[in-house]
C-alpha positions in Angstrom: -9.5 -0.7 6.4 -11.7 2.6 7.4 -11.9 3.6 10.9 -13.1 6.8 13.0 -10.6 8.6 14.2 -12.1 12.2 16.3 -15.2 11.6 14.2 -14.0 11.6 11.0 -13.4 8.7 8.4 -9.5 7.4 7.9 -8.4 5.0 5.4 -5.5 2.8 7.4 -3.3 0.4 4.8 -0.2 -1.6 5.3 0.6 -1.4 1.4 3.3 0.6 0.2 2.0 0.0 -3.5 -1.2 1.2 -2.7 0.0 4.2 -0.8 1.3 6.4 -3.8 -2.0 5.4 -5.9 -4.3 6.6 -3.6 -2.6 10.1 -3.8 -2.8 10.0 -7.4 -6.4 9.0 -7.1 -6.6 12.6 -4.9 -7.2 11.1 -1.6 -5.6 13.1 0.8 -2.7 11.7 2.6 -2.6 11.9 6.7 0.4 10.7 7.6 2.4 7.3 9.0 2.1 5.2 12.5 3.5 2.2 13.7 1.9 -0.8 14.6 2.8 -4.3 15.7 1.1 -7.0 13.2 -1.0 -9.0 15.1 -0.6 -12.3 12.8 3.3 -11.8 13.2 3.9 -9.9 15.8 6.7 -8.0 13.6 6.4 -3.8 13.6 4.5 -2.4 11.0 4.0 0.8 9.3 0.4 2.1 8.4 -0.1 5.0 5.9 -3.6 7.1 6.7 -5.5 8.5 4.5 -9.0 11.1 4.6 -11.7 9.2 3.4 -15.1 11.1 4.1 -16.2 10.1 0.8 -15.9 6.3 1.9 -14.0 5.7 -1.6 -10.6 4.3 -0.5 -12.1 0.7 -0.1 -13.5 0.9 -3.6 -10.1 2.5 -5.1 -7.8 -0.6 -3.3 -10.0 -2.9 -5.4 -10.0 -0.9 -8.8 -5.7 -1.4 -7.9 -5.5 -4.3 -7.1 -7.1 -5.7 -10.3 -5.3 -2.8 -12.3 -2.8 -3.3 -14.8 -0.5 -0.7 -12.9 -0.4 -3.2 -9.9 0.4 -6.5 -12.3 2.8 -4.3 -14.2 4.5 -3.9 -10.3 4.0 -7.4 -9.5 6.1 -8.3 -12.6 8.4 -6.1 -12.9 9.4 -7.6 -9.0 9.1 -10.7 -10.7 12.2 -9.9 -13.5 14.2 -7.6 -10.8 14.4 -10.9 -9.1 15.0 -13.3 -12.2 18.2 -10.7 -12.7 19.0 -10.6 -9.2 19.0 -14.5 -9.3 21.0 -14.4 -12.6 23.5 -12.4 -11.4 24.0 -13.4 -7.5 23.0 -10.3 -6.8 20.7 -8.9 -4.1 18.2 -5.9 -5.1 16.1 -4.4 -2.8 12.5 -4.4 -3.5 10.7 -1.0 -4.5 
């Protein structure tokens, strides 16, 4: 979501898998805060991000429908079948 923060625009996600592409995508990377959820109620962490261009919204999409995010999704998906397999327990990444 974008918010002002001190008059300038700030990209605020919940999404470690969107984190690391937005920094490959060049946007500039602010820093962490914690936050309660307010669905859940559990702690959060938010990564911020400079957006004066207003482009993060557009970028979360382009991800979300990318091949790099399915390739993610399913490679969870078989770190789990093995986990399963196996009796194992993997953390997720």
């Amino acid at each position: 979501m974008l918010e002002i923060r001190n008059g300038k625009q700030v990209f605020v996600t919940d999404s470690l898998a969107l984190a690391p592409y937005l920094e490959l995508e060049g946007i500039k990377y602010l820093g962490t805060e914690a936050g309660e959820d307010s669905r859940t109620g559990q702690n959060k962490v938010y990564f911020l991000f400079s957006d004066p261009k207003g482009v993060c919204m557009e970028l979360q999409t382009a991800f979300f429908r990318s091949r790099d995010k399915s390739y993610k999704d399913l490679l969870n998906f078989y770190r789990g079948e093995v986990s399963r397999t196996l009796g194992l327990s993997y953390k997720r990444r």
